[in-house]
C-alpha positions in Angstrom: 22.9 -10.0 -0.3 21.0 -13.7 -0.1 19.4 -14.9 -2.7 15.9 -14.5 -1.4 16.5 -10.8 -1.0 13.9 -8.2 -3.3 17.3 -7.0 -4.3 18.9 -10.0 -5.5 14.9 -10.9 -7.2 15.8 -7.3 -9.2 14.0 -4.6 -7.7 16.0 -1.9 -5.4 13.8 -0.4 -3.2 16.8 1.9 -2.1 17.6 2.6 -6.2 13.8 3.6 -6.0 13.9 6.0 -3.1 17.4 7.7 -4.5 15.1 8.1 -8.0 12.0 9.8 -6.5 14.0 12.2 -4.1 15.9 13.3 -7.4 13.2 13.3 -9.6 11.2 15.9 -7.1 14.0 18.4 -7.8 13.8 17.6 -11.7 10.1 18.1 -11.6 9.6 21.3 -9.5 7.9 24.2 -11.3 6.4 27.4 -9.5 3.5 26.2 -9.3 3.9 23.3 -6.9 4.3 25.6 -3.8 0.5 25.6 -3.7 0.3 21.8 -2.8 -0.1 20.9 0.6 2.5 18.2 2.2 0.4 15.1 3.1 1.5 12.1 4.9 4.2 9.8 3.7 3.8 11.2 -0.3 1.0 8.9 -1.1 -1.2 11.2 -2.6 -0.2 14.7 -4.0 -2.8 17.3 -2.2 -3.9 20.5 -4.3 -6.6 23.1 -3.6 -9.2 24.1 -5.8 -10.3 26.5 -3.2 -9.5 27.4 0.2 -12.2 25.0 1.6 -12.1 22.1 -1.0 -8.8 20.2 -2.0 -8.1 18.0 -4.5 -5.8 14.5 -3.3 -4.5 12.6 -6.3 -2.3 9.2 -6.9 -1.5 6.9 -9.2 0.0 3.2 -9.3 -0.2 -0.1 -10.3 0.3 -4.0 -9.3 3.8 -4.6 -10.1 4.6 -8.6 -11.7 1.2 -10.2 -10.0 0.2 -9.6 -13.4 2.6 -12.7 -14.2 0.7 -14.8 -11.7 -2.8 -13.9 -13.1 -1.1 -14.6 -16.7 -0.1 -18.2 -15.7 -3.2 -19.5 -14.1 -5.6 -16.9 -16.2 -7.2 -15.2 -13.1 -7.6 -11.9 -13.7 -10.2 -10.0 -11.9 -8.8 -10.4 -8.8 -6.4 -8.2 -10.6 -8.3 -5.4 -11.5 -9.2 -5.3 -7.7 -5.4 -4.7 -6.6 -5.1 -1.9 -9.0 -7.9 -0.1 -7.4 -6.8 -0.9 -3.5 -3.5 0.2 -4.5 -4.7 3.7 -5.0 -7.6 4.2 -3.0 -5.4 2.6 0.1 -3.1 5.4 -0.4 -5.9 8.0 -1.1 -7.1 7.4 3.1 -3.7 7.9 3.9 -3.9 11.4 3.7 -7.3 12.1 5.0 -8.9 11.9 1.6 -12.0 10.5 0.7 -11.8 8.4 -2.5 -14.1 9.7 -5.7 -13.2 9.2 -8.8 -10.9 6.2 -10.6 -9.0 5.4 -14.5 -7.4 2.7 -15.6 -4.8 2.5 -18.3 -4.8 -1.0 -20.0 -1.5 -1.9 -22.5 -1.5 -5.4 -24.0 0.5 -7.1 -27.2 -2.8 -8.1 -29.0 -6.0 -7.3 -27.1 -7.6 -10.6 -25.6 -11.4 -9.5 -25.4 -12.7 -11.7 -22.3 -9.2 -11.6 -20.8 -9.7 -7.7 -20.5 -13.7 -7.6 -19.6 -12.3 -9.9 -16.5 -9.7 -7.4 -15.6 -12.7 -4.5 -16.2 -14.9 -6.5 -14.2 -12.5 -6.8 -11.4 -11.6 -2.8 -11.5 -15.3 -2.1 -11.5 -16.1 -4.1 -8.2 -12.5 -2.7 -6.8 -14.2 0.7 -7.4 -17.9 -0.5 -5.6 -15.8 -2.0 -2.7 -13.8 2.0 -2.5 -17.2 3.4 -3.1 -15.2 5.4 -6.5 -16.9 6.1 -10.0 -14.7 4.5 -12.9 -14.7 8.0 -15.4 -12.7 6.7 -17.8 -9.8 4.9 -19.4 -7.0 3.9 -22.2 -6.6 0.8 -24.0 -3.7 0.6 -26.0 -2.6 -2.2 -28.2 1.5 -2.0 -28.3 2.6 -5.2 -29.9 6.4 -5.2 -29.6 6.4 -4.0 -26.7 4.1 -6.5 -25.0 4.4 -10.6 -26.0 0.9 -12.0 -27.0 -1.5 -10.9 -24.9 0.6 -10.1 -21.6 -0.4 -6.8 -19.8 0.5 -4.2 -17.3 -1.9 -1.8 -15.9 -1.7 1.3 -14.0 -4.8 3.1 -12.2 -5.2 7.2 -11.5 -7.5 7.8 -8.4 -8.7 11.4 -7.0 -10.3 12.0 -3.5 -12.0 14.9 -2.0 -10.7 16.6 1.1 -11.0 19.2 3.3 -8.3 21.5 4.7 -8.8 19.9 8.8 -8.5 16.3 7.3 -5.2 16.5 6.2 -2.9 13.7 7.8 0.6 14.5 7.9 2.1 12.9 10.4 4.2 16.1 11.8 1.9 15.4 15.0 3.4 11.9 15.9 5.0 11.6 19.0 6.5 8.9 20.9 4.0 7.4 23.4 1.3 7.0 20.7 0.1 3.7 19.6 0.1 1.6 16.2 -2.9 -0.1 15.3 -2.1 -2.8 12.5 -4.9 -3.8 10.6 -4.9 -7.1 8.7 -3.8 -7.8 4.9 -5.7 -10.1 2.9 -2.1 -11.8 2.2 1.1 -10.4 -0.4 -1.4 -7.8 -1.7 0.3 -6.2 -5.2 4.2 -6.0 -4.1 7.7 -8.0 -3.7 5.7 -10.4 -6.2 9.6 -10.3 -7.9 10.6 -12.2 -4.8 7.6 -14.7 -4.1 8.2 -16.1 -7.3 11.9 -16.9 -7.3 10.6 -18.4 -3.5 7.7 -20.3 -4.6 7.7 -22.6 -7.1 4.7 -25.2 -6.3 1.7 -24.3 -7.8 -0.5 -24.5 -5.0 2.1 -21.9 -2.8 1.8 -19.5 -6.1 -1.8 -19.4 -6.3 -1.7 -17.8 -2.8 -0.3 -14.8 -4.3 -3.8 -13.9 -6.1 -5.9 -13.4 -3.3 -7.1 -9.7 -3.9 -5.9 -6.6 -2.0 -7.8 -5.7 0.9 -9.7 -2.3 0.4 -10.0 -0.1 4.0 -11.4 2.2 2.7 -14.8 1.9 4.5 -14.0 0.9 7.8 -10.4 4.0 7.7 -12.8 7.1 7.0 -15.6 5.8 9.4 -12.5 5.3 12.7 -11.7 9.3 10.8 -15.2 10.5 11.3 -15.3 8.7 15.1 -11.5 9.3 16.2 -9.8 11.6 13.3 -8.9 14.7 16.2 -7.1 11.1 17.9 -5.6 9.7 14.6 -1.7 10.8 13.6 -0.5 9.0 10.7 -1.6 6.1 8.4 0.9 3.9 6.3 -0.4 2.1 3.7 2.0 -1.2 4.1 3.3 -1.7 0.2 6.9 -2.2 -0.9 9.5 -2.1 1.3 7.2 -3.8 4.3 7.7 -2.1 7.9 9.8 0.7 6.3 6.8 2.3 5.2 5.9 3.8 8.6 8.9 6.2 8.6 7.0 7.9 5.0 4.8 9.2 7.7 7.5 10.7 10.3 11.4 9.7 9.8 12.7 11.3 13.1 10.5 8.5 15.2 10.5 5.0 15.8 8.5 1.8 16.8 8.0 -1.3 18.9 6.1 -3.7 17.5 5.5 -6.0 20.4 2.6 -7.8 19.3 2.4 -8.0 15.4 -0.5 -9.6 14.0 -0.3 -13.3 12.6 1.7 -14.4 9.6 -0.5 -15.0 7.0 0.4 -18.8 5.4 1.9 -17.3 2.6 4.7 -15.5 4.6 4.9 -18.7 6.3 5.8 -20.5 3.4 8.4 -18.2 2.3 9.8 -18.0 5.6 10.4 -21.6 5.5 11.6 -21.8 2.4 15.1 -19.7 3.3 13.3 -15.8 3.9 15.1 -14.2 6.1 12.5 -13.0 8.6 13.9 -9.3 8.5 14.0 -9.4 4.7 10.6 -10.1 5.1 9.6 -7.4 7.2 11.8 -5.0 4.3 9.5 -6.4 1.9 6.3 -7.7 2.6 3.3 -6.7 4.3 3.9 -9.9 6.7 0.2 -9.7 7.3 0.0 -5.8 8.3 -1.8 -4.5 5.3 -2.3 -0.6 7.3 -0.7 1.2 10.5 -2.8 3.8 12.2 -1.0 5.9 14.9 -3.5 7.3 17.2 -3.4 8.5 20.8 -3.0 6.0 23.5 -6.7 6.7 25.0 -8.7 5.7 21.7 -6.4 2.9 20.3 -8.4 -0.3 21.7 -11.4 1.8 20.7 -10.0 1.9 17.1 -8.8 -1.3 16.8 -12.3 -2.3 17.9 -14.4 -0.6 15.4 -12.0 -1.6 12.6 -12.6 -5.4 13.8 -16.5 -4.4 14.2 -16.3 -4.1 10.8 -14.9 -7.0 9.5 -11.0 -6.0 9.4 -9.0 -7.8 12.1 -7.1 -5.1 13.7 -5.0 -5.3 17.1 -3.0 -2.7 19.1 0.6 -4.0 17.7 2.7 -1.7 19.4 3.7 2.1 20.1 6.1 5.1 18.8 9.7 5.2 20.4 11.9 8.0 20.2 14.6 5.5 18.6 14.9 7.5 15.3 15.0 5.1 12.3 14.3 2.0 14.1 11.0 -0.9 14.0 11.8 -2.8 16.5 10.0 -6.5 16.7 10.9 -8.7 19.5 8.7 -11.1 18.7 11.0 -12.4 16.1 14.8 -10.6 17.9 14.8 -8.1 14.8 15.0 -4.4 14.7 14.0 -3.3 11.0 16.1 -0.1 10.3 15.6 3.3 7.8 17.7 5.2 6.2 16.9 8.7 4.3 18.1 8.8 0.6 
C-alpha cells in the first residue's frame, strides 16, 4: 500500500463494500421482497402500483466540503450533492422528481448556507427536480465553528419497462463513456494529501456534471438498445461491475485525462490507483448494443456532453482492461 493510495488517505473502499453486503442481511424485513432489483444498487426501486414505481437514493459529497471550507466556495457544493443523487437516479431507468437536503453545521453561518441553498436549488433546475424540503440542524460539538457536511434524499418516477438492471449485458456490447466535469464529489481524501498548491486544489471544486438531460433523452431514443449505466463515483472503473460482475471490459480508447488527474498522476499516482479511485475523466458508462453506440455517443455530444465509444464487454470475468496505459483494473465480490 503507497502512500498515494485512497487506502493509505483513510477510506477502504473494500471495508465499505464488506459493510454494505452485511448490513443488507441486518436490515432485511418481509417487506423488502416487493422491491425490484435495479442496476448496480444505486437507487432502491419500490412499487406504488403495478404500473407506477417509486426509485429512491440518498448521498452526499464526501471531504470536498473541506475544499469549499478553505477557499469559501460553496455553491458549487450544493450542486454535487444534487448530481450525486440524481446521477444515480438515471441509473436505474428513473426519471428524477423530487429532492431534500439535510444541512448539520457547529454554529449556523447564514450567507455561508444560503450559498450552499443556492447551489442545491440550481443542482435541482439543472436535474429538472423540485427541492420539497429539508433539515437544518445546529450540532455544536459535534461540528467545529461553522464546518458542515450535507447529505441529499432524491426520488424518481419509473415505470415497470424502464427498469435497467444490467442482467441483459453481454459480451460484444459497447461502453459509451461520457465526460466528467473533473474529480466530481469522491477520493477528495486522496487529492488532498496529493495536492498541496493552491491553484492544483482549487481544481477540485469544479461542480459535478448533471446527465440527467441528455441520459433519459438517449433512453427515450435508444432505451430497447441501452444495457447498463454506471454512474463513475468511488472506487473509479470498479463501478461497472455494480451493473453485472460475471463480465468484463476493454477500454481501448478512454477519454482524456482531465488536468486534474494529470496533476496527480505526476505527482507519484499510480495510474491503476487512479482508475480504483477516480473518475479519470469518465464521469458515466452506457452499455448499449453495438448497432446504436456511435448513434448514442452522438446525441450525448449533440448535447453538450463529450461522449466517445471507449470500448466493449469481454467475457473476462472481473477484469477492465486499459491498454492505453498496460493496466488491467480488477474486482473482486465481498
Amino acid at each position: 500500500m503507497t502512500l498515494s493510495s485512497y487506502e493509505a488517505a483513510g477510506v477502504s473502499v473494500e471495508r465499505g463494500d464488506q459493510f454494505v453486503a452485511r448490513l443488507k442481511h441486518l436490515v432485511k424485513r418481509p417487506g423488502h421482497d416487493k422491491l425490484k432489483a435495479g442496476a448496480g444498487g444505486y437507487a432502491a426501486v419500490y412499487p406504488l402500483t403495478e404500473a407506477r414505481w417509486i426509485a429512491l437514493t440518498t448521498d452526499g459529497v464526501g471531504t470536498k466540503v473541506l475544499v469549499a471550507h478553505q477557499f469559501g466556495q460553496h455553491h458549487g457544493i450544493g450542486i454535487d450533492l444534487v448530481a450525486m443523487c440524481a446521477n444515480d437516479l438515471i441509473c436505474v431507468g428513473a426519471t428524477p422528481t423530487l429532492f431534500l437536503d439535510y444541512y448539520a453545521t457547529g454554529t449556523l453561518n447564514v450567507e455561508m448556507g444560503l450559498a450552499l441553498m443556492e447551489g442545491i436549488a440550481a443542482g435541482c433546475d439543472q436535474a429538472d427536480m423540485l427541492l420539497v424540503g429539508g433539515e437544518t440542524a445546529e450540532m455544536p460539538n459535534v461540528y467545529e465553528g461553522d464546518h458542515y457536511d450535507l447529505a441529499g434524499f432524491a426520488v424518481g418516477d419509473l415505470s415497470p419497462e424502464n427498469l435497467i438492471t444490467g442482467t441483459t449485458i453481454r459480451p460484444g456490447q459497447r461502453v459509451v463513456g461520457v465526460a466528467s466535469s473533473g474529480i466530481h464529489s469522491n477520493g477528495l481524501s486522496l487529492a488532498r494529501k496529493l495536492l498541496t498548491e493552491e491553484s492544483d486544489l482549487r481544481l477540485l471544486l469544479e461542480p459535478t456534471r448533471i446527465y440527467v438531460r441528455p441520459v433519459l433523452s438517449v433512453l427515450k431514443r435508444h432505451g430497447a438498445a441501452v444495457h447498463g449505466l454506471a454512474h463513475i463515483t468511488g472506487g473509479g472503473l470498479r463501478n461497472l461491475f455494480r451493473l453485472n460482475p460475471d463480465v468484463g471490459f476493454d477500454l481501448t480508447h478512454p477519454l482524456p485525462l482531465l488536468p486534474v488527474f494529470e496533476k496527480m498522476l505526476a505527482l507519484g499516482l499510480p495510474v491503476e490507483e487512479g482508475f480504483k479511485t477516480f473518475n479519470m475523466g469518465m464521469g458515466l458508462a452506457i452499455i448499449v448494443d453495438e448497432s446504436q453506440a456511435q448513434a448514442v455517443a452522438d446525441d450525448l455530444a449533440a448535447a453538450g456532453f463529450p461522449a466517445h465509444v471507449v470500448g466493449e464487454v469481454t467475457d473476462a470475468r472481473g477484469q477492465v482492461r486499459l491498454p492505453a496505459y498496460s493496466i488491467t483494473v480488477t474486482h473482486s465480490t465481498p
